[in-house]
KEVEX-370746 format. One record per residue (C-alpha): residue number from 1; x negated, y negated, z. Coordinates in steps of 0.1 Angstrom, whole numbers, plus 5000, padded with zeros to 4 digits. Example, Ala and Ser with C-alpha at 12.3 -4.5 7.8 and 13.67 -1.06 7.14 Angstrom:
BEGIN
   k   px   py   pz
   1 4877 5045 5078
   2 4863 5011 5071
//
This chain:
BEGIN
   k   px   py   pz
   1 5000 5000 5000
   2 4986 4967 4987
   3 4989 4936 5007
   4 4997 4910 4986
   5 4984 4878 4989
   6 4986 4843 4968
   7 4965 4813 4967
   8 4980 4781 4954
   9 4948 4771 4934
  10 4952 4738 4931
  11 4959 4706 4951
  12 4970 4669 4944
  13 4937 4652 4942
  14 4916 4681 4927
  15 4881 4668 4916
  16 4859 4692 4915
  17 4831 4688 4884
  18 4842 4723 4870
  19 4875 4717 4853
  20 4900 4735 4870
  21 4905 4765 4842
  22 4869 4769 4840
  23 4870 4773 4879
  24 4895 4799 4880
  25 4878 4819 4852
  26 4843 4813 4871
  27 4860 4824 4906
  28 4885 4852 4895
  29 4860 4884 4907
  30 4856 4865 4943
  31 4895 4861 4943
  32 4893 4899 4937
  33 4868 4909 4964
  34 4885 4887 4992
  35 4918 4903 4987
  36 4937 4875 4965
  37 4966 4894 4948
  38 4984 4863 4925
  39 4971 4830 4919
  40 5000 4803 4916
  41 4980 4777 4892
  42 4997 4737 4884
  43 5016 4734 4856
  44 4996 4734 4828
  45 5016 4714 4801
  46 5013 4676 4792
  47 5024 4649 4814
  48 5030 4616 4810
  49 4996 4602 4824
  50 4980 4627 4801
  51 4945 4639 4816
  52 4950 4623 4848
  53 4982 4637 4858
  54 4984 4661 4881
  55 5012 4682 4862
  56 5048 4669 4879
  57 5054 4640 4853
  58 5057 4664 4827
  59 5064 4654 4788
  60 5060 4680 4767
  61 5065 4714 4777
  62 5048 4731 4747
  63 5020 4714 4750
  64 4991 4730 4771
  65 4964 4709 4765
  66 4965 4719 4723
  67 4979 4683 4708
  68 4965 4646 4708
  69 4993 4629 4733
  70 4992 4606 4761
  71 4958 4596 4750
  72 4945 4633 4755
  73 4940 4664 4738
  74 4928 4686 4772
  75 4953 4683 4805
  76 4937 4673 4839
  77 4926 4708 4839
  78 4915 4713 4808
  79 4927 4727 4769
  80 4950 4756 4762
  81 4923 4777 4755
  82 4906 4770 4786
  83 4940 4780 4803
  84 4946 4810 4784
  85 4911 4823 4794
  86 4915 4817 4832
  87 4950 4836 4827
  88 4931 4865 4812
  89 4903 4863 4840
  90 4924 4869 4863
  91 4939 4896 4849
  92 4911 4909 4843
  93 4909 4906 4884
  94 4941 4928 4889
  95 4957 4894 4902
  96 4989 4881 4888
  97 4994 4847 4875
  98 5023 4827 4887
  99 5032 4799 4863
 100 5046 4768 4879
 101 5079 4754 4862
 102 5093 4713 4865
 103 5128 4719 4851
 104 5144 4688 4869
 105 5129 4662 4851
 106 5109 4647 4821
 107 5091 4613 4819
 108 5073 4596 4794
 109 5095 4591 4765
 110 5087 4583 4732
 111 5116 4557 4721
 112 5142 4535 4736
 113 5178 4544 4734
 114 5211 4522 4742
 115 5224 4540 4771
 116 5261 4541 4787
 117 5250 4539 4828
 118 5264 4533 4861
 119 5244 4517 4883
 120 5245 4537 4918
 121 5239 4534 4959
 122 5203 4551 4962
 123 5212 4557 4998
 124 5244 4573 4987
 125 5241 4585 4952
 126 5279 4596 4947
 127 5285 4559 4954
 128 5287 4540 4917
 129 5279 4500 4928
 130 5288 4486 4887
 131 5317 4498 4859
 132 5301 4506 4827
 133 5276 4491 4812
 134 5248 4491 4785
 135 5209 4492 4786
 136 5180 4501 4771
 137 5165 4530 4783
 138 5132 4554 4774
 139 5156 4582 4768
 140 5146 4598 4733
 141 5111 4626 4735
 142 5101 4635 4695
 143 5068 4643 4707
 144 5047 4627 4673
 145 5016 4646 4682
 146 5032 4679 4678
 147 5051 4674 4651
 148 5075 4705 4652
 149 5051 4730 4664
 150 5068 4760 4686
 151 5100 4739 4684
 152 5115 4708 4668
 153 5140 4700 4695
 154 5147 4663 4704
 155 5158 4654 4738
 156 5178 4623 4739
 157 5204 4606 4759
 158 5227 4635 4759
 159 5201 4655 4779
 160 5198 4633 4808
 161 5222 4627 4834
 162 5206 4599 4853
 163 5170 4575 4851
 164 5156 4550 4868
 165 5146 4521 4845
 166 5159 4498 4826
 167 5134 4486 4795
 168 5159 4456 4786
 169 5166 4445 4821
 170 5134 4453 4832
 171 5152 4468 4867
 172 5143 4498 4884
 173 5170 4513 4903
 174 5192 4547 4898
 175 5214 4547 4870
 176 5235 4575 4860
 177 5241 4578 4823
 178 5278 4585 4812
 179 5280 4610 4791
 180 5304 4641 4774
 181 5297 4662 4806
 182 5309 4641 4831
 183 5306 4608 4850
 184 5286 4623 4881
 185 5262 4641 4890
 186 5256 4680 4889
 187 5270 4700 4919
 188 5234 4708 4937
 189 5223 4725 4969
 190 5208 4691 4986
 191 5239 4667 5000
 192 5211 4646 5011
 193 5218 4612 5002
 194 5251 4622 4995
 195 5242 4641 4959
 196 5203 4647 4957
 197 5205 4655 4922
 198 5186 4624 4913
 199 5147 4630 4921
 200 5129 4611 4898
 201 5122 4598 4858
 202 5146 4615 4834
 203 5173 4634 4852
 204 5177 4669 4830
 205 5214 4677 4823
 206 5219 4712 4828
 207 5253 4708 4819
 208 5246 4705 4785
 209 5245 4738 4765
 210 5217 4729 4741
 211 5195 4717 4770
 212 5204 4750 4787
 213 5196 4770 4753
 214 5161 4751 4746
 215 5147 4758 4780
 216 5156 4797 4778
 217 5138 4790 4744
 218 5106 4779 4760
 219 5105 4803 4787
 220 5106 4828 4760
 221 5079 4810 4744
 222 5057 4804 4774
 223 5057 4839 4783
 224 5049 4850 4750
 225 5020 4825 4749
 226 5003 4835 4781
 227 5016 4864 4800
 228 5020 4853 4834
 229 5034 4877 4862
 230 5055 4850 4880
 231 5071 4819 4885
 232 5068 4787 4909
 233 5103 4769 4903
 234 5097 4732 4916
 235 5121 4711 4932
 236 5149 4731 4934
 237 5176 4716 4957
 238 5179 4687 4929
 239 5191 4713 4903
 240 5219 4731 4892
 241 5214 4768 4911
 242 5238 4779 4883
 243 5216 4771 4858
 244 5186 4785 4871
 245 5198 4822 4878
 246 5209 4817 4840
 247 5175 4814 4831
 248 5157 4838 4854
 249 5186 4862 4839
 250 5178 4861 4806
 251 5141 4860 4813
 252 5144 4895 4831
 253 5164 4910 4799
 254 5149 4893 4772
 255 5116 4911 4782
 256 5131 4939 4806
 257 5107 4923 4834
 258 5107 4916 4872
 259 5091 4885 4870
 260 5077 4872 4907
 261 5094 4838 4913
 262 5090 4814 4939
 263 5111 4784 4947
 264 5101 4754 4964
 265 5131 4738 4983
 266 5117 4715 5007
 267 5136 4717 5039
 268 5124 4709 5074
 269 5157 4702 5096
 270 5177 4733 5097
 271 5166 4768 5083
 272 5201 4775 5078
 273 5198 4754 5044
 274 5171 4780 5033
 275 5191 4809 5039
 276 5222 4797 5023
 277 5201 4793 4993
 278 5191 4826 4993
 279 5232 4835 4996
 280 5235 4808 4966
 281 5212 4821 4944
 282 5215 4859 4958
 283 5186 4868 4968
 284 5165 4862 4932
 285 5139 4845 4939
 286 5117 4841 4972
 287 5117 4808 4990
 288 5088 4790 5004
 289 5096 4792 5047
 290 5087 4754 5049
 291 5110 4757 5083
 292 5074 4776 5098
 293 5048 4755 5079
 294 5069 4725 5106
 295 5066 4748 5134
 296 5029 4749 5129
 297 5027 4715 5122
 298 5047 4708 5155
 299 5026 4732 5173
 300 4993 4715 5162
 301 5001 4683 5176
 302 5016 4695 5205
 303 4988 4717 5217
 304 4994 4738 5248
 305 5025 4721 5252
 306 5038 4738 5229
 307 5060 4771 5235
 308 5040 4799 5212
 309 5064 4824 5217
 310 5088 4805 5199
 311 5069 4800 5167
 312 5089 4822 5146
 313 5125 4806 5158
 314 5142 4792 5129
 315 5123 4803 5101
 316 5128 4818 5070
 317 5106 4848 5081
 318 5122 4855 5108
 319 5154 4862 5087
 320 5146 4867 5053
 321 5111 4883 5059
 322 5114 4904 5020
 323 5128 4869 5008
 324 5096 4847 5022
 325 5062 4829 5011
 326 5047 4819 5044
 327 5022 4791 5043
 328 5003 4763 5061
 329 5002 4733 5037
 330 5003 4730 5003
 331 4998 4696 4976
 332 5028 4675 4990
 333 5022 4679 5026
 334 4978 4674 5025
 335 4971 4642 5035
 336 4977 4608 5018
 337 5012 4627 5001
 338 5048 4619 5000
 339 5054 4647 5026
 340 5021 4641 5043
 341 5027 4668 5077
 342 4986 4682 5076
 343 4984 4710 5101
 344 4952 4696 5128
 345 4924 4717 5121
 346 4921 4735 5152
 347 4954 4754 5145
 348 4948 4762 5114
 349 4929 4795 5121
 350 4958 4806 5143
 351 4985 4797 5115
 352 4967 4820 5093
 353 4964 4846 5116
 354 4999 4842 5119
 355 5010 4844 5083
 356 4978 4868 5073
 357 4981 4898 5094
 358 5016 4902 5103
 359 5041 4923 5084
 360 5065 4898 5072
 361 5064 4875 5048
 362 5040 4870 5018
 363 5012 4846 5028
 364 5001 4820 5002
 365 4961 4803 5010
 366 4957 4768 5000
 367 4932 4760 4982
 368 4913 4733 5003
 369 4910 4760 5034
 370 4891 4781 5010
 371 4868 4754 4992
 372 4874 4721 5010
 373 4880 4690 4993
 374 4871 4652 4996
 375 4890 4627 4978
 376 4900 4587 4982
 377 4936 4578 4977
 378 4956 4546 4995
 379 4972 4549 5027
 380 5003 4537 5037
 381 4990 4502 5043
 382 4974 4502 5006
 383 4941 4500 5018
 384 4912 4530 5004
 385 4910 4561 5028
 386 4885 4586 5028
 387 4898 4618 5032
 388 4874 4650 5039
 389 4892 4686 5041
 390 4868 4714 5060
 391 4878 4749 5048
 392 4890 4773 5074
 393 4863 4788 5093
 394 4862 4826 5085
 395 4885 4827 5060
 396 4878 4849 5036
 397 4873 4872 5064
 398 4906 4870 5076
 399 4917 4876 5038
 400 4896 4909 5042
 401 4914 4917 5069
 402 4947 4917 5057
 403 4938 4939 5029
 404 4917 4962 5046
 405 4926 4965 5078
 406 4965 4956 5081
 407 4985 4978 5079
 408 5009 4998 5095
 409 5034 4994 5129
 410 5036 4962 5142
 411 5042 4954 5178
 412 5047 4923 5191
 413 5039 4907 5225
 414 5054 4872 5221
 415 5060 4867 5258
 416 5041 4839 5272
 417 5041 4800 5261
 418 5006 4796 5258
 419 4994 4829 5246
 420 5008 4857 5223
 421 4993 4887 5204
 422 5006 4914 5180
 423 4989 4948 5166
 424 4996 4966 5140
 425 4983 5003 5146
 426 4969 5014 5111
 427 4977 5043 5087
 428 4963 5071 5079
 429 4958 5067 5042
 430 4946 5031 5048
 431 4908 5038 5062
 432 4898 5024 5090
 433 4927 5000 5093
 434 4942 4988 5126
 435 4941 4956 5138
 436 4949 4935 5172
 437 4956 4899 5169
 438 4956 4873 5204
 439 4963 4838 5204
 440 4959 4813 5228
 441 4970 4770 5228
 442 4959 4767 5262
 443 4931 4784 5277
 444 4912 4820 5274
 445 4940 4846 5274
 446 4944 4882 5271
 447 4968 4903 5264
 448 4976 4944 5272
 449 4989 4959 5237
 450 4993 4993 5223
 451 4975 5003 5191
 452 4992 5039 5186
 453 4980 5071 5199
 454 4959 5077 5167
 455 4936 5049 5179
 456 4927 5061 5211
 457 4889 5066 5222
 458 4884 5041 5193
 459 4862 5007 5197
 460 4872 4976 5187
 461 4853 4936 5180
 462 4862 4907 5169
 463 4861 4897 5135
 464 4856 4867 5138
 465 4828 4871 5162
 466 4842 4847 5189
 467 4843 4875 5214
 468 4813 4894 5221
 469 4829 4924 5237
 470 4831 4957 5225
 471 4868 4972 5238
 472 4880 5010 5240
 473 4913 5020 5234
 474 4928 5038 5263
 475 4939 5077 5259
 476 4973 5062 5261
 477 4963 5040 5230
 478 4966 5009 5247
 479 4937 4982 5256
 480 4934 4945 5266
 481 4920 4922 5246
 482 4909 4890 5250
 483 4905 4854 5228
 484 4889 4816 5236
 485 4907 4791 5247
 486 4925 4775 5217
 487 4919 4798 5196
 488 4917 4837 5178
 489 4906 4865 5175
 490 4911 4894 5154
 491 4899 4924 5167
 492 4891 4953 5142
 493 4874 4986 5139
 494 4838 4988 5153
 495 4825 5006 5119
 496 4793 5029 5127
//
C-alpha cells in the first residue's frame, strides 16, 4: 500500500533562476526518492500579464507558453515544451501530474464591446444600485496570436455574466451584464456577500451552452495535449457546482478515466460549508480541509495555550477523511497574500507530523518548506518587505517516513491540552514499518502508547534525532515515549 503524497510545486512569488518546468524536470527523481506521489503544478496557460503572471489571470486557455501574446511567447514558467517535458519527468518518476484549472474567470480581452449592465452593491451583490444601462467593456477574446489553432472559439459578451470595469466611464465597480440567461447571478455554493459568484475580471457564464460545450472541448484538448493524472479546480464556491460535475462527467467518459481532482473552496468559519459541498457535488472531487490549515494557524499563535487535543474538531478530516487534502499553507495564505494566515515556524514540524503520518487524509507539501523562498512584495502599508521562508527542518525525512514506515493501525492518545501522540503499529508486508508520533506545545512530554503485539522486544529512535534515547517496546507491545518541549518526535525502527 502506497502512501500517497502531493507537493504543490509552486508558490506566488516563485523566483528561483531555473525556470519553473526546468526545475520540475531537474527535481523529478528526488521527488521520487523522498516519497512524492503527485505534483499539483500552476496553471500553465497564458495570462493576461504574460511572463510575469503567476497563472490566475488567465487569457488564453490553449495557449501554454506556444504563441507570441501578452508580449510573451514562454509563460512565467516557461514554453510548452518546457511544460510537456517536466509532465513527462515526472512520469517518468511514477508521480502523477495534477493540472490546475481557473474556470471562473478570464481577463485580458482583446476588444471592447457595448455591454447591457447593472451596476451592483459589492457588499451585497444580489443588490442592483442602477436600471439598465450601457458601457464599454473589454468583453470580446479573438486571441490574434493564435489565430484559430486548437480552436476558433470567440468569447464575447454572451459569455460573461458580470466584470468589473468600465473602459468608457473609466469606473471600476461590479457590473453585472444583462444577458439571454438571466438578469442575476448563477446560483453558487458561497452566500457570502449575498451571491459570491462575482470573484474577479470577466465573470464566465456557465449558463450559457456554448461556453459549457467549449470548456468540455478544451478539457478534452488539454488532456490529449499533456496527459495529466489530475485536476486542481480553483475557486470553486464562485461557480456553478452544476456545471462543474458536468465537466468532470464527461471528462471521466470521454476517456473512461478516474481523474484525481481537487477543489479549492476557501472556507475558514464553519466546516459545515465544506461538507455540504461534498453532499453538493456528491462526493466527486476531494476538497482541500482549509478548516485544519486554521486550526494550525490558531494553534501557532496561540502556543501552549492552545487545547492540542482538539486540533482535529471541525475539520474536514475528521469527517470526510477519503474526501480530504490536508495541508499547512499554500500560495494565498504565504505571507504578503490576500489570505495571508502563515503557520509560525515553530509549529510547522508538528503540522506536518500531523497531516504526514496519520491515516486520514491525503497530505499535500508546500513547496517553500521543502526549498525555501525569499521574495519582496508590499505590505499592507505599501511599503517594500523582505520576506525570507526557512524550509521545514527534516522534512524530507518526515516524507520518508510516511512512505516507509506508516503504515498500518492507528491509535490515538489525544488526551491532554498540551501534549498528544498517535502510533500506528506497522504491517507485515510493509518492512520495518511502525511508527510513534508525540507532540508537545508546552513543555517535554511523554506519552504511554501501544505499538501492537508484533512490535514487542523491538527498539525504537527518533527520526528526527531530537531525542537521544533508545526505547523497548514492552512484551505487552506498549512503551513510553518521550519529545522536547515545543516540539516532535517521530520515533521509528532502530535498523541494525
Amino acid at each position: 500500500m502506497i502512501n500517497q503524497t502531493l507537493i504543490q510545486y509552486f508558490h506566488w512569488y516563485y523566483n528561483d533562476e531555473l525556470k519553473l518546468w526546468k526545475k520540475v524536470s531537474a527535481e523529478a527523481k528526488t521527488l521520487k526518492d523522498i516519497g512524492i506521489t503527485g505534483a499539483w503544478l500552476p496553471p500553465a496557460y497564458k495570462c493576461t500579464e504574460g511572463s510575469n503572471s503567476v497563472g490566475y489571470d488567465c487569457y488564453d486557455l490553449y495557449d501554454l507558453g506556444e504563441f507570441d501574446q501578452k508580449n510573451s511567447v514562454p509563460t512565467r514558467y516557461g514554453n510548452k515544451e518546457e511544460y510537456l517535458q517536466a509532465i513527462k519527468d515526472l512520469h517518468d518518476q511514477d508521480i502523477m501530474v495534477v493540472a490546475d484549472v481557473v474556470f471562473n474567470h478570464k481577463a485580458g480581452a482583446d476588444e471592447l464591446e457595448k455591454v447591457p449592465v447593472k451596476r451592483v452593491n459589492p457588499d451585497n451583490r444580489s443588490e442592483f444600485t442602477s436600471d439598465q444601462f450601457e458601457i464599454e467593456a473589454w468583453t470580446k477574446f479573438t486571441f490574434p496570436g493564435r489565430k484559430g489553432k486548437y480552436s476558433a472559439f470567440i468569447w464575447d459578451k454572451s459569455c460573461f455574466s458580470g466584470i468589473d470595469w468600465a473602459e468608457d466611464l473609466q469606473e471600476s465597480a461590479i457590473f453585472s451584464i444583462q444577458n439571454e440567461y438571466g438578469d442575476g447571478w448563477e446560483d453558487v455554493p458561497s452566500d457570502e456577500m449575498g451571491n459570491y459568484d462575482y470573484l474577479m475580471f470577466n465573470d464566465i457564464e456557465f449558463r450559457n451552452k456554448a461556453v459549457r460545450e467549449e470548456l468540455k472541448r478544451w478539457g478534452e484538448w488539454y488532456y490529449e495535449t499533456c496527459g495529466m493524472g489530475g485536476f486542481r479546480l480553483d475557486a470553486v464556491k464562485h461557480i456553478s457546482p452544476r456545471y462543474l460535475k458536468e465537466w468532470l462527467d464527461h471528462m471521466k467518459s470521454k476517456f473512461d478515466k478516474d481523474f484525481f481532482i481537487v477543489a479549492e473552496n476557501w472556507i475558514l468559519d464553519d466546516v459545515q460549508k465544506l461538507r455540504d459541498y461534498v453532499d453538493l457535488t456528491e462526493g466527486r472531487m476531494q476538497l482541500f480541509d482549509s478548516m485544519l490549515h486554521h486550526n494550525f494557524y490558531q494553534a501557532g499563535k496561540q502556543g501552549s495555550d492552545y487545547d492540542m487535543s482538539t486540533i482535529f474538531n471541525d475539520t474536514l478530516v475528521e469527517s470526510h477523511p477519503q474526501l480530504s487534502v490536508t495541508f499547512v499553507d499554500n500560495h494565498d495564505s504565504q505571507p504578503l497574500q490576500s489570505l495571508e494566515a502563515y503557520i509560525d515556524f515553530w509549529f510547522r514540524p508538528l503540522a506536518y507530523a500531523l497531516i504526514l503520518l496519520r491515516e486520514q487524509g491525503i497530505p499535500c507539501v508546500f513547496y517553500p518548506d521543502l526549498y525555501g523562498a525569499k521574495y519582496i512584495d508590499k505590505d499592507t502599508d505599501g511599503n517594500d518587505a523582505d520576506v525570507e521562508l526557512i524550509g521545514v527542518p527534516q522534512l524530507d525525512v518526515m516524507l520518508r517516513t510516511r512512505r516507509d514506515a506508516a503504515h498500518g493501525i492507528q491509535r490515538e492518545y489525544f488526551d491532554h491540552p498540551n501534549c498528544i501522540g498517535f502510533t500506528r503499529e506497522g504491517t507485515a508486508e510493509q518492512k520495518n514499518s511502525g511508527v510513534a508520533v508525540v507532540l508537545s506545545n508546552g513543555e517535554e512530554g511523554s506519552k504511554h502508547m501501544e505499538m501492537g503485539p508484533a512490535q514487542a522486544g523491538k527498539v525504537f529512535v527518533d527520526a528526527l534525532g531530537y531525542r537521544t534515547e533508545e526505547i523497548t517496546v514492552a512484551e505487552d507491545g506498549w512503551a513510553e515515549f518521550f519529545c522536547q518541549a515545543g516540539s516532535v518526535s517521530i520515533w521509528v525502527l532502530k535498523l541494525n
